[in-house]
N, C-alpha and C positions, 0 to 999 in steps of 0.2 A: 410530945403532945402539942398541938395547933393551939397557937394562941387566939382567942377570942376574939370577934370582930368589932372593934369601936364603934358602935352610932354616931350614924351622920346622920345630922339638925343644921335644918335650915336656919337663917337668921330670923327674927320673930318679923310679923308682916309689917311693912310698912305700909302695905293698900293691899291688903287678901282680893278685894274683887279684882284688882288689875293681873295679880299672881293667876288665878282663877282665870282673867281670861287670855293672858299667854299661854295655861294651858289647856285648857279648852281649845283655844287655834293651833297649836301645836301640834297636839295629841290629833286632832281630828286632821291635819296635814301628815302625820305618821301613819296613823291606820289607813289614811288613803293611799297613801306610795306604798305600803309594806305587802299589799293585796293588789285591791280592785278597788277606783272608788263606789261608794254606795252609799247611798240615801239614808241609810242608817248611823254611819259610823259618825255623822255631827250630835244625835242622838245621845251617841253612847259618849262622845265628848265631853256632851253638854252636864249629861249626869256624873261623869266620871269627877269634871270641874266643879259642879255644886257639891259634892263629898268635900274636896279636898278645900272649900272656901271653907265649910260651917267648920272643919274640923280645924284648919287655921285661925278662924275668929273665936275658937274656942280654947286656942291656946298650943296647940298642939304644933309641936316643930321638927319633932324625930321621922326622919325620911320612914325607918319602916315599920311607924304605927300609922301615918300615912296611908302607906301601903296596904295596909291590913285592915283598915277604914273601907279604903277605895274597894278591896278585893272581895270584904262581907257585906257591903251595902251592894254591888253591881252584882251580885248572885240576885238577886229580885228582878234584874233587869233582864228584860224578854232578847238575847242573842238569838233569837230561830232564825233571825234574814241576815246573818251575819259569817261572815266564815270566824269572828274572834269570842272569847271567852272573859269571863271575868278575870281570870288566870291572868290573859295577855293582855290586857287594857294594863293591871295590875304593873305588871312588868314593866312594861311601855311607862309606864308613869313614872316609874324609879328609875330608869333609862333618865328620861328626858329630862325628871331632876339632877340626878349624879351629871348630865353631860352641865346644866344649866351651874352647877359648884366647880365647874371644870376637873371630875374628878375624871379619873382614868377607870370603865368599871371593867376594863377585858382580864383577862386571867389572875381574877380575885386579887387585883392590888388596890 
């Protein structure tokens, strides 16, 4: 049987708005290169980053309740001018963390 996957937590913030807006600039630099850019995907940045600030200033460190913040709060958000989903914002955000803890995330190690 497969052992169980450890949680990975970030270290607690030391400035959640500046955390917030690395990613925010990030995130909105990824979804530009991974497509097309679009007028939208700062947008979808912008909101993907205010998730992840209140749930940071609210104590919250575990990369994927993080995740799962980011992924239930951006189902409200209007993707029709977008080619991306809440799904891949979602993803993209634990991407760009796991790369920001220097973890290695390709073939589940």
């Amino acid at each position: 049987m497969a052992e169980p996957i450890s949680p990975i937590t970030l270290p607690p913030p030391q400035d959640a708005q500046q955390e917030g807006q690395w990613l925010q600039e990030t995130l909105h630099q990824w979804l530009d290169h991974e497509f097309i850019p679009e007028p939208v995907n700062q947008d979808i940045a912008k909101r993907a980053a205010q998730v992840f600030v209140r749930q940071r200033m609210e104590g919250e460190n575990d990369v994927g309740s993080l995740v799962i913040a980011i992924l239930t709060e951006m189902q409200a958000f209007d993707f029709s001018k977008s080619f991306y989903s809440e799904f891949a914002v979602a993803n993209a955000v634990s991407d760009l963390l796991l790369d920001s803890l220097g973890i290695d995330r390709c073939c589940g190690q």
